[in-house]
N, C-alpha and C positions, 0 to 999 in steps of 0.2 A: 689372703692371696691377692697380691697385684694384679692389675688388669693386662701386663704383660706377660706372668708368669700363668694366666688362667689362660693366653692364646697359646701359650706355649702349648700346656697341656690340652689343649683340646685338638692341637696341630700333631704332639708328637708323643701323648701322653705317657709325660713323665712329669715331676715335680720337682721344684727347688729344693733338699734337704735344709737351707736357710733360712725359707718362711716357717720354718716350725722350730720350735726349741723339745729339745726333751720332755719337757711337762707340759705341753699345749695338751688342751682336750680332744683338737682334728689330728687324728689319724691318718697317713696314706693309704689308700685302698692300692691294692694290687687287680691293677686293670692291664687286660691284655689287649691291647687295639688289635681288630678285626677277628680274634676270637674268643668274644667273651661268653659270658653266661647264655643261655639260650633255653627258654621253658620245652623245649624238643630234648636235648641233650643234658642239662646242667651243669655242666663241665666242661662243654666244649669236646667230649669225645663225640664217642655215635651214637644215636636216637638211645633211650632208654626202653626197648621191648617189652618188658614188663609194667609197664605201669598201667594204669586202669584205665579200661574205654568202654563208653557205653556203647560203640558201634565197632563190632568185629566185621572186617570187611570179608576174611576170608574163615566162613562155617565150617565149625567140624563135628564128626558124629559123636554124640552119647552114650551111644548102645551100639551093640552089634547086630543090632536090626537097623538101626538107622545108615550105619557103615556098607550094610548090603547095598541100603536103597539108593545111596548116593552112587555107592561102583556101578548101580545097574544102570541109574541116568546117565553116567560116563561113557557107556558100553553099545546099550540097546538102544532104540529109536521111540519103540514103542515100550512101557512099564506101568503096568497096575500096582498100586501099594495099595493093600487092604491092611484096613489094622482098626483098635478101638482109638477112641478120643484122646488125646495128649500123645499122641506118638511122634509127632512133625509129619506130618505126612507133606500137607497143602504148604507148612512154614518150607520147607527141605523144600519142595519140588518149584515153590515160588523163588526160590534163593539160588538154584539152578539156572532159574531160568533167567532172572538177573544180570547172573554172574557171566552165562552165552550170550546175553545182549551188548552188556558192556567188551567183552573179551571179542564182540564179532564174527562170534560163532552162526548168531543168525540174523535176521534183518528186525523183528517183531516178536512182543508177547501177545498170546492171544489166550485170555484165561473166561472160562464158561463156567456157566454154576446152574443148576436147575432152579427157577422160582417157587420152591415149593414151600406152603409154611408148615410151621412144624406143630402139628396137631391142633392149630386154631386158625382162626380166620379175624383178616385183621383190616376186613370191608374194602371200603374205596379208599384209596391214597390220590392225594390233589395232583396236579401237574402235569410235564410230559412224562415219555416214554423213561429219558433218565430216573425224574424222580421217584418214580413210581417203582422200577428196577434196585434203586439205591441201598433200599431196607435188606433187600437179598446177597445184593452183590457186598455189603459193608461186608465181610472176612476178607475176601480177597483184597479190599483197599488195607485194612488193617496189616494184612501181610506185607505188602507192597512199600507201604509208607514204615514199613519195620526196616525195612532194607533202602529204602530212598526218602529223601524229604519229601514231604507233599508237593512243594514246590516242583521238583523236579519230576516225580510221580503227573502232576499235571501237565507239563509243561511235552513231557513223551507223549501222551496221551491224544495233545493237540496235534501234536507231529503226528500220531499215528502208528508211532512203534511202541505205543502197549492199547490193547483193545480188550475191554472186559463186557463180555453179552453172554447173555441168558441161553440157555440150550434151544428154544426154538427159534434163534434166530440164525442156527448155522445151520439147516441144512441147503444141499446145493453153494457151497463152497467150498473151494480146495485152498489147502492153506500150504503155503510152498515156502520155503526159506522161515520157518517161526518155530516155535518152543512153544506147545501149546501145554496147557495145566486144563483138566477136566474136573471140577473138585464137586463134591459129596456128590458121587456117580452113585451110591445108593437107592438116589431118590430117582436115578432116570431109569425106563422098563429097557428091555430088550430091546425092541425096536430103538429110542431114541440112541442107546450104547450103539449099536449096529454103525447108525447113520454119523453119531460123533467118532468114532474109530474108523472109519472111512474117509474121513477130511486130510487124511494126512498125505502131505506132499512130499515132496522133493527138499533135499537136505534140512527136514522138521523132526523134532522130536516131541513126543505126546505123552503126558503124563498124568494116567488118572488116579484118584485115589477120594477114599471112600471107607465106607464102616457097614459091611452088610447087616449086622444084628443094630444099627440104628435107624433105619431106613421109616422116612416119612409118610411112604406110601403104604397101602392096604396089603396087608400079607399075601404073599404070593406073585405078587404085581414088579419087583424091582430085578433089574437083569444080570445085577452087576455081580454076582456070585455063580451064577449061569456061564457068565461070560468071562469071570477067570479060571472058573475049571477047564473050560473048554481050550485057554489058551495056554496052561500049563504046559501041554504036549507039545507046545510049537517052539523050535528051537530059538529063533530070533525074534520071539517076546520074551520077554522077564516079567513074571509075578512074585512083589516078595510083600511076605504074610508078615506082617509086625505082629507083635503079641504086650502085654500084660507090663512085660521086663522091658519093654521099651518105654513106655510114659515117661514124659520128663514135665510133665504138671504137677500139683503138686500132691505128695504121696497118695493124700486119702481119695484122689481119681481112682489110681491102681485099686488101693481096695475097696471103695464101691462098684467098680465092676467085677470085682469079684466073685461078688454077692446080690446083685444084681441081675 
């Protein structure tokens, strides 16, 4: 190709049919200026929707327990979801709340977790108040960063519209315009549930959720079975009981809680 016939084409792309003979080894490619191939499309039509993506932006339910729990965050203000381990309880209710921060549904996440350990003791941990918090609070970062990059994940945080703290540091707050997630409510008693179910403001939605037959605390000590019987009755709470059929971990969760 000439150095005039290569402005051409790059001006008007098309090519000389005289710079090539019948049996040259270069081929013409069939280019379309301004709408060529594109890794989005491949063809130039529209986006390809089924192709594979490790980040679904918009979750959908598994089970028809998960399908409840999702209409009830849609619906209610206030929603307890009790269920065993692998159900989505915390993933679902953190992905909601996400999905109202970005959408501007509300101003802030504000996600609590009780520091309780689980059946051991695991002494002094060095640092401040963050680090020392970090070991407990790790699920909810893990959630979080499932649905947002860390980067970004941090970057709210500094802003201020996501705050993740321990259950005894909310009382005496009212939380007004936020998506509040209360996760493994098992481990808080009656009084701490009292005082976190009382935080809630003005256009906030509260979502707790928890596993009563797993509970960290000494038997008889934890509220959170107390306190969704009692709110069953009340028309504008939703409590929805996951079960066994909802686990989406992997199979042999379901049957060792079976038997377990």
């Amino acid at each position: 190709m000439t150095k005039r016939s290569a402005k051409r084409f790059m001006r008007e792309g098309t090519l000389d049919a005289e710079q090539y003979q019948p049996d040259a080894k270069v081929r013409r490619l069939n280019v379309h200026v301004g709408g060529g191939w594109s890794p989005m499309n491949g063809n130039g039509g529209p986006a390809n929707e089924d192709r594979d993506q490790s980040y679904v932006k918009t979750i959908k339910p598994k089970s028809e327990g998960q399908a409840a729990l999702m209409a009830a965050i849609d619906e209610k203000n206030l929603v307890l979801a009790l269920g065993p381990a692998g159900t989505g309880k915390t993933y679902l209710a953190i992905a909601k709340a996400v999905e109202a921060l970005e959408a501007g549904k509300v101003g802030r996440i504000v996600l609590s977790r009780p520091a309780v350990e689980a059946g051991e003791s695991i002494g002094f941990l060095p640092g401040d108040m963050e680090d020392k918090l970090a070991p407990y609070l790790r699920p909810l970062y893990d959630a979080l960063t499932d649905r947002l990059s860390m980067k970004r994940v941090k970057a709210l945080m500094q802003e201020g519209l996501i705050e993740i703290a321990p259950v005894g540091y909310m009382r005496g707050r009212t939380l007004n315009n936020a998506f509040v997630v209360i996760d493994e409510a098992q481990n808080c008693t009656y009084t701490q549930l009292k005082m976190l179910l009382t935080r809630l403001g003005w256009n906030s939605t509260m979502i707790v959720t928890g596993d009563p037959a797993q509970s960290d605390l000494l038997p008889g000590i934890s509220g959170l079975a107390d306190v969704a019987n009692r709110f069953e009755a009340v028309e504008t709470i939703k409590v929805v009981r996951l079960k066994d059929t909802d686990i989406v971990r992997h199979p042999l969760v379901a049957q060792m809680l079976g038997v377990l």
